[in-house]
Structures are given as structure tokens and as C-alpha cells.
C-alpha positions as CSV (number, residue, x, y, z in Angstrom):
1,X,-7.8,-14.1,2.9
2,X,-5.0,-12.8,1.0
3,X,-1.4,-13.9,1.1
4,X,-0.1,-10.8,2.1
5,X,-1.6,-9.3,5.6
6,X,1.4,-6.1,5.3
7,X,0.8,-5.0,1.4
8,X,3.4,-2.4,1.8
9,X,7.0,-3.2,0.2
10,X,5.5,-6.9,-0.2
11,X,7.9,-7.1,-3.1
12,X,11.7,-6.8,-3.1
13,X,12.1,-5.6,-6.6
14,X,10.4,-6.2,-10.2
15,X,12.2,-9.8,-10.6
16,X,10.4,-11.1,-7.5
17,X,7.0,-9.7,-8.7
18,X,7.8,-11.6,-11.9
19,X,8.1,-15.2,-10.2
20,X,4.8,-14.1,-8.5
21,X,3.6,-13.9,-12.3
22,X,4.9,-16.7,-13.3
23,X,2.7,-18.8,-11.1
24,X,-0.1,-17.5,-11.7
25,X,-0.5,-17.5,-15.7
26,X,-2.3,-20.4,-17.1
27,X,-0.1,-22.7,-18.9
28,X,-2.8,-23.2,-21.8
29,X,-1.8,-19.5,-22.5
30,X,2.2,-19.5,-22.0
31,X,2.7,-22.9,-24.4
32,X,0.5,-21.2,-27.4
33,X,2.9,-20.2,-30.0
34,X,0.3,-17.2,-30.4
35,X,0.7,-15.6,-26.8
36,X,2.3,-12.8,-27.1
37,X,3.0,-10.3,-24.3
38,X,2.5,-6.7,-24.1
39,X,4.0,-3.5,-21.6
40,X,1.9,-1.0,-20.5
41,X,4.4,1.1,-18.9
42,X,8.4,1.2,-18.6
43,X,7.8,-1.4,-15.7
44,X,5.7,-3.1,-17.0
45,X,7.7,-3.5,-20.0
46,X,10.5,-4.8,-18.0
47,X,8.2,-7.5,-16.8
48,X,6.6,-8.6,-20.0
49,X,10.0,-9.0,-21.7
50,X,11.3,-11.2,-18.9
51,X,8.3,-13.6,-18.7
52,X,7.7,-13.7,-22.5
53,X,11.7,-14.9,-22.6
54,X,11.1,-17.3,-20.0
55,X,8.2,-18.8,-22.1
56,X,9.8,-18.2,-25.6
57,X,7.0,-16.2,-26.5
58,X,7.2,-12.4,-27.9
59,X,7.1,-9.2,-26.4
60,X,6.6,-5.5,-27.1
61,X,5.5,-2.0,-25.5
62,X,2.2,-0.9,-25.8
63,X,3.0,3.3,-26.2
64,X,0.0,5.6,-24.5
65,X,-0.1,8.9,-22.9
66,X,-2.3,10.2,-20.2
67,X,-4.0,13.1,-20.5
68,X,-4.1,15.0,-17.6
69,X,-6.7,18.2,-16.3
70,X,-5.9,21.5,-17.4
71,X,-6.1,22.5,-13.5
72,X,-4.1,19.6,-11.9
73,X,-1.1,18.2,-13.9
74,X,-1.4,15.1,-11.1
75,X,-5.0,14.1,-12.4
76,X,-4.9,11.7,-15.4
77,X,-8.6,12.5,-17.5
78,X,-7.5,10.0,-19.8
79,X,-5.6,8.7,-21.9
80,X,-4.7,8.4,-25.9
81,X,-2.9,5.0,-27.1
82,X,-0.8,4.7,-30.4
83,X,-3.5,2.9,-32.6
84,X,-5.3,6.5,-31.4
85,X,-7.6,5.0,-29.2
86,X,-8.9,7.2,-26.6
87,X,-10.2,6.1,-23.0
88,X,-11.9,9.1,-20.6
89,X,-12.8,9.1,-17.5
90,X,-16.1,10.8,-18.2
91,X,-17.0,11.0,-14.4
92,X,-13.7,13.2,-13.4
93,X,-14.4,15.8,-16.9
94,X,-17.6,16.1,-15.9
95,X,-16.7,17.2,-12.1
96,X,-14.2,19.9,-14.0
97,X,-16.6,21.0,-16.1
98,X,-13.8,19.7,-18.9
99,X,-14.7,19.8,-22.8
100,X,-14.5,16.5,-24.4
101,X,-13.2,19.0,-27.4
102,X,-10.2,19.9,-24.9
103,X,-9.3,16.4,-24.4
104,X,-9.4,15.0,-28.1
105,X,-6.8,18.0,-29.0
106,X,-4.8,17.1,-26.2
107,X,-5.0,13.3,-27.4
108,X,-3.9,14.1,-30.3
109,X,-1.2,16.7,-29.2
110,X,0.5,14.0,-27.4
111,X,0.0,11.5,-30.3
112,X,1.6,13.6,-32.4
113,X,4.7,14.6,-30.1
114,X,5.0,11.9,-27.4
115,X,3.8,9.0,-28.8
116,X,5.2,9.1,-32.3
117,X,8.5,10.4,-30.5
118,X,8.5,7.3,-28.3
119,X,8.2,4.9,-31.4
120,X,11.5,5.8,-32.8
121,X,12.8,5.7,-29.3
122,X,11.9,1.9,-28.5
123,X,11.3,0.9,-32.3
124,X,13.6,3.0,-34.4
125,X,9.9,3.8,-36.2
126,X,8.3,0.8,-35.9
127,X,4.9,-0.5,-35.9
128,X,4.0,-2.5,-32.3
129,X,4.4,-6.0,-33.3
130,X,1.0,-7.7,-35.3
131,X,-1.5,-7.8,-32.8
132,X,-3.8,-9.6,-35.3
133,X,-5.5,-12.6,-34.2
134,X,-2.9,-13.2,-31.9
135,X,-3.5,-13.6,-27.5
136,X,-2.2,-10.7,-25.6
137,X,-1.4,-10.8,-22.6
138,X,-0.9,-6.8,-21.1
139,X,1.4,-6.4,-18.4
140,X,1.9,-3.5,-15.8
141,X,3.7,-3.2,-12.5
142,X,0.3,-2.7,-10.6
143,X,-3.5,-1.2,-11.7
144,X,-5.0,1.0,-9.4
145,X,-8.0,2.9,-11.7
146,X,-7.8,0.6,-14.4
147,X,-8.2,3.1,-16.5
148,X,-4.9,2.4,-18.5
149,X,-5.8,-0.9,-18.7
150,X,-9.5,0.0,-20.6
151,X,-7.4,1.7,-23.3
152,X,-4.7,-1.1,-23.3
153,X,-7.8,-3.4,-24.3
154,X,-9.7,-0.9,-26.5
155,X,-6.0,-0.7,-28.3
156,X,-5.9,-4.6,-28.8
157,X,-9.3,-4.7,-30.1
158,X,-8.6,-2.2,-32.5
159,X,-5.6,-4.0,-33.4
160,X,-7.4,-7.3,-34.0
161,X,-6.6,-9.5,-31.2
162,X,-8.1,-12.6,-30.5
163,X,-8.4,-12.3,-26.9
164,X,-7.0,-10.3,-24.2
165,X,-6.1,-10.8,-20.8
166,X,-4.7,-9.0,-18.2
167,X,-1.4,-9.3,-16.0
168,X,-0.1,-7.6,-12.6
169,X,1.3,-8.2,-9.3
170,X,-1.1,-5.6,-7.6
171,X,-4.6,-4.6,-8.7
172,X,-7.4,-2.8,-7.0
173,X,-10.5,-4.6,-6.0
174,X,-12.5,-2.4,-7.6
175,X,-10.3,-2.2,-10.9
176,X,-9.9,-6.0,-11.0
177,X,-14.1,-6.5,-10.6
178,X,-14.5,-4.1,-13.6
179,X,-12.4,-5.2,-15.7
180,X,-13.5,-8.4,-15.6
181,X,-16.4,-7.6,-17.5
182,X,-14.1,-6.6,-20.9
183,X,-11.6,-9.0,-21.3
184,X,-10.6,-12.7,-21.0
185,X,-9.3,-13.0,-18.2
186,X,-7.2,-11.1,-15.1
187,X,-4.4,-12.5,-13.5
188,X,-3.4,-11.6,-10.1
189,X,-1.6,-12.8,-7.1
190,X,-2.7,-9.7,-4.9
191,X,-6.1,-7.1,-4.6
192,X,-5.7,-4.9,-2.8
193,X,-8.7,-2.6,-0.7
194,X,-7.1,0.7,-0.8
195,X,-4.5,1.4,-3.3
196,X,-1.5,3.7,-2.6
197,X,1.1,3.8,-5.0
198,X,2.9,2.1,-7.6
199,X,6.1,2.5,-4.9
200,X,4.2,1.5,-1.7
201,X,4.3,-2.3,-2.9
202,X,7.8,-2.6,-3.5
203,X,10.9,-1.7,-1.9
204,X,13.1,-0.8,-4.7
205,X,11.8,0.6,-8.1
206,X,14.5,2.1,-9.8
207,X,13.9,4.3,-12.6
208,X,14.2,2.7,-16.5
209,X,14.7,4.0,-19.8
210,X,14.5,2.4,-23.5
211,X,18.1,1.3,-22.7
212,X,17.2,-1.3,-20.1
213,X,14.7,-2.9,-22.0
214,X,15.1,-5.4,-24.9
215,X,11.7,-5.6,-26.3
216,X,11.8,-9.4,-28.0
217,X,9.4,-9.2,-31.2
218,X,11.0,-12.9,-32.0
219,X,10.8,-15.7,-29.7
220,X,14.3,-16.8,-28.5
């Protein structure tokens, strides 16, 4: 039985998700000089940077884009990552009868204007910190498809990292059994049946920028 009977607001804010976190990570991982740990997402971000300064270890964001259906602007097909890694959810294109053509040039669309846009916002231009042989642990505020989380582990792979594990205060059942299977290891205090929203499990989530977060690429 889970801790939580009421999932909705179950979490004041971001910093008490992050001592939910902080619980749960194994401390073979946290005293390893070669943890490092990576955002997903602005929230995300937030949260990585917090716990990798509470463990001395390094952070950084992981930049992606989702791309979404040509008919519903709310419906993420997939989504494109900044080593240009792409990750599709092959069931929901072939439902919409969408080209795989349509969404490699919208991949690399949004590489080429997002992505690259959002490197010199949060890096002045730089590369994400070396991924190589290194442990990563990805972050994000909550998972509810997983399918972010696919290309956030494709990307490390890419990249070269030893191993991968994953890191949230809320997953899905269903994206938590999956994901399982292609990665190291998933850490979470809470899975939840029927996901709502990112929102639904926390009763503030105020809005961030590049400007609240202070992405540590050096241990402190």
C-alpha cells in the first residue's frame, strides 16, 4: 500500500518532493565522485541541482523538445533530444496516420531553433557536461508516459554513460514497469494508478526560467 491514500497536492512545493528524493537514492550512487545528475525539464532541473548540491555531486539540463501532432498541438508524438536522439511513440503516429518523414523534419526543426536556442540560454553555447563513462542520474518533477524519459536514456547512451538511472517524486505504474526494462534502476517514493497532471500532485508549482536555476557542472 502506498504512503499516500490522497495523491492529489501530496506535495507542498518542489523542496519537499526533493527530501522525498533524498531518501530514497541509494547512497552507493550519491558518495561516487562519478554521479552526476541530470534535468529533464525546468522542474526537474530545479530538483537535480538541489540534490546534486546536497551530495557535492554535478548537475546539468538535459535540453529536448516534444514533438507534437500536426492536428492536436496538446499531443506529444515524440520527442527530439540535443545529442539528436529521437524517441516516437509509434502507436499514437500510426492512429494519425502520421509520416515518420513528418516527424524527423520536425525533430530537426526544433533542433535547429529550440534546442540550439536553449543552449545559449542555459550554457552561454555550451556542450551538456561529459556524460562519458560517468552515472546519471535523470531527474523530472513526475513521469506519466515515460516517453521523455526513453529519450532521456537513449540520449545518455549516446553520450556514453556508464549507467543510468532514473529519479522522480511521482511515476506512473505503467511508466515505472517499462522502464525498468532499459535502465539501471528507478527511484520512486510514489506510483501512481491513474496519472493526472504534473500540477495535481503538488500544491504550488510556480513557473521557472534559466534565471532560477544554477546548473552546478563542478561539485561545490
Amino acid at each position: 500500500m502506498h504512503k499516500y491514500m490522497n495523491y492529489k497536492e501530496m506535495f507542498d512545493h518542489r523542496d519537499m518532493a526533493i527530501e522525498k528524493l533524498l531518501n530514497i537514492i541509494p547512497q552507493e550512487l550519491t558518495e561516487n565522485e562519478h554521479t552526476l545528475f541530470i534535468g529533464m525539464s525546468l522542474g526537474g532541473t530545479y530538483m537535480a541541482q538541489k540534490i546534486a548540491r546536497h551530495y557535492s555531486r554535478r548537475s546539468d539540463i538535459l535540453l529536448l523538445e516534444h514533438i507534437m501532432a500536426p492536428n492536436n498541438e496538446n499531443l506529444t508524438i515524440a520527442i527530439v533530444t540535443e545529442s539528436e536522439d529521437v524517441v516516437i511513440h509509434t502507436e499514437l503516429i500510426s492512429s494519425f496516420d502520421i509520416s515518420e518523414d513528418f516527424v524527423y523534419s520536425e525533430a530537426k526543426r526544433k533542433y535547429d531553433t529550440d534546442i540550439l536556442d536553449n543552449k545559449y540560454k542555459f550554457r552561454k553555447g555550451e556542450d551538456i557536461v561529459a556524460i562519458k563513462d560517468q552515472i546519471v542520474i535523470l531527474v523530472d518533477e513526475t513521469s506519466e508516459t515515460g516517453l521523455s524519459m526513453y529519450a532521456a536514456i537513449k540520449s545518455m547512451i549516446t553520450l556514453g554513460a556508464k549507467s543510468v538511472y532514473l529519479l522522480s517524486p511521482v511515476m506512473d505504474k505503467a511508466a515505472y514497469n517499462n522502464l525498468l526494462g532499459i535502465c539501471d534502476g528507478v527511484f520512486t517514493p510514489t506510483r501512481v494508478i491513474d496519472y493526472v497532471s504534473c500540477e495535481h500532485y503538488y500544491k504550488k508549482l510556480p513557473a521557472l526560467s534559466s534565471r532560477d536555476l544554477a546548473i552546478d557542472k563542478q561539485p561545490k
